[in-house]
Steps between C-alpha positions, in 0.01 A plus 500: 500500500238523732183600263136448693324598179598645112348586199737478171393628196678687162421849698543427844703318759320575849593303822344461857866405724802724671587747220905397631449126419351623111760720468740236580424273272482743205767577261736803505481774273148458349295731653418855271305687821395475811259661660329522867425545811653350817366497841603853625753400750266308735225757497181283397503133543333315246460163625673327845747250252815473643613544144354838449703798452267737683561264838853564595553640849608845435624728238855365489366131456306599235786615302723262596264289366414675172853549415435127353229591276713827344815274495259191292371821277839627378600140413171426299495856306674583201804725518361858420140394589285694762307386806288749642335511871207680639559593859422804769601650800396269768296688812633389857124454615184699415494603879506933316872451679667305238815539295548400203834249379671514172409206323583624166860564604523195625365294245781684243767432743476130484405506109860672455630281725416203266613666178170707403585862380197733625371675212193676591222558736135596426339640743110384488275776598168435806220728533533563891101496593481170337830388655352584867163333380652176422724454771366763794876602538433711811783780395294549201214574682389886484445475891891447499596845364216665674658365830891477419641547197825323648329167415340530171652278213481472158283299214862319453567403101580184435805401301572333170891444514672339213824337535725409134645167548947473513643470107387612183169438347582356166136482382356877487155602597379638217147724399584498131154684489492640812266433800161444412311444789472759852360350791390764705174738577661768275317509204714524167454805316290402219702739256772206513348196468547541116883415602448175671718243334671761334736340220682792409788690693455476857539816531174624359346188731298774741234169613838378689677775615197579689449171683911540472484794696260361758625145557888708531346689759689448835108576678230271373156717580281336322514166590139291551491370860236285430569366161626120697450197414204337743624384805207524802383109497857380522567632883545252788388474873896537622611836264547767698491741229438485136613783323345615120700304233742687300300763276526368089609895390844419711503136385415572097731817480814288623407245279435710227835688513744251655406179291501408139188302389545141550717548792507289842343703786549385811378561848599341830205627725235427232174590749224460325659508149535862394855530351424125309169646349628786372824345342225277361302785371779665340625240322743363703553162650462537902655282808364491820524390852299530789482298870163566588236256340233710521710824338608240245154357429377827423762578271383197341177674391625823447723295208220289349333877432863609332479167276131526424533850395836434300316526178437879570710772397699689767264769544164276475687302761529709739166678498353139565726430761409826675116407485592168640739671777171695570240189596 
């Protein structure tokens, strides 16, 4: 195996190398959860490796391509076990002219194709003014409906879709208690947070059929779009794009509700270590791998802050991280 850098530890397992030659050498049927995010189809190129994902000639290459990864992910998982993926619509341009492909369709077509049942789909909700801000989308420009209509687009959601691994899962997911943690901007009513870690019937557990409610929600509205792990000193001369690492509300709630504590985690396309820190967080052990050095590297730090804050409780953990997030 092929690894140009690694850090081992009793949390984590993260790996700079081709995410095919990791999963290749790793045994089947270990793996509780994956999470992530893959290059979206050849939209933004991340570095000019002839290894990457995000450098195949067209659309169909691309797929061809990450049918490997998908077939290397149902051998690794656990029969029952989920793996979820964050994707969009991809725009054909931002010319104001573009169309937009079904990436989402196609991304379940190949996971069923490989033995993954499609379960669900949330549906992650963007403010359309800060959408057009961040990414001057010309069809979301005001001028465009003030000069034809025929061309104005959409803040397009992203997706979270989660896939349940071929065979039965023989080792439940259980929340004996409930859930006890939301990540989110809604604010839990304060009238429940007497029930939080509720040991009675579940029933009468009104903390987590709240955050039930909203994590069952097929449209995720209040997601954090800047609540990422840091990421700016870790771009290169030859990326063409780099997009916002995966927000820590998707990352957590999957985590939260699709893994038991003490779990493996794993991620293919670690980026800067998102999905790894937050297994880490949660209490559960994370794997990673990532090509780029300098993605890796900075997953690297954003780790040593997970391990240095271990000693805090969830809560305390995450209110430090987001002051760190914030420097």
């Amino acid at each position: 195996m092929a690894i140009i850098e690694q850090l081992v530890n009793n949390k984590y397992a993260i790996y700079c190398g081709d995410c095919m030659e990791i999963m290749k050498a790793m045994p089947s049927k270990k793996i509780h959860l994956s999470i992530y995010s893959p290059p979206f189809g050849g939209l933004y190129n991340y570095s000019s490796d002839e290894r990457d994902l995000s450098n195949c000639y067209d659309y169909e290459e691309f797929f061809k391509h990450y049918a490997f990864v998908v077939e290397e992910l149902a051998r690794i998982t656990l029969p029952g076990r989920i793996s979820a993926v964050h994707c969009a619509d991809i725009p054909s341009s931002n010319s104001g002219q573009d169309h937009l492909t079904d990436f989402p369709g196609d991304v379940i077509k190949l996971h069923e194709k490989h033995g993954f049942k499609f379960i669900a789909r949330h549906t992650i909700w963007k403010e359309p003014l800060w959408v057009r801000n961040r990414t001057m989308t010309k069809n979301l420009a005001h001028k465009t409906i003030v000069d034809d209509a025929a061309y104005a687009g959409v803040a397009s959601a992203d997706f979270v879709i989660v896939f349940r691994n071929g065979g039965e899962n023989k080792i439940p997911i259980a929340h004996p208690i409930g859930l006890t943690r939301y990540a989110g901007e809604c604010p839990i009513p304060e009238d429940l947070k007497q029930y939080k870690g509720w040991q009675g019937s579940q029933i009468e557990n009104k903390f987590s059929h709240w955050i039930w409610r909203q994590y069952a929600s097929s449209v995720w509205d209040d997601i954090r779009m800047t609540n990422v792990l840091p990421f700016r000193d870790c771009k290169h001369e030859d990326d063409e794009k780099h997009v916002h690492p995966l927000q820590l509300d998707v990352i957590d709630r999957c985590v939260l509700l699709r893994s038991n504590p003490g779990e493996i985690v794993f991620t293919p396309f670690m980026g800067v270590g998102s999905e790894v820190f937050s297994a880490v967080i949660n209490g559960r052990l994370g794997i990673g791998a990532e090509l780029k050095t300098q993605y890796y590297r900075q997953a690297v730090k954003n780790l040593e802050f997970a391990e240095t804050n271990k000693h805090h409780d969830a809560w305390e953990q995450i209110e430090a991280f987001e002051n760190y997030a914030s420097l």
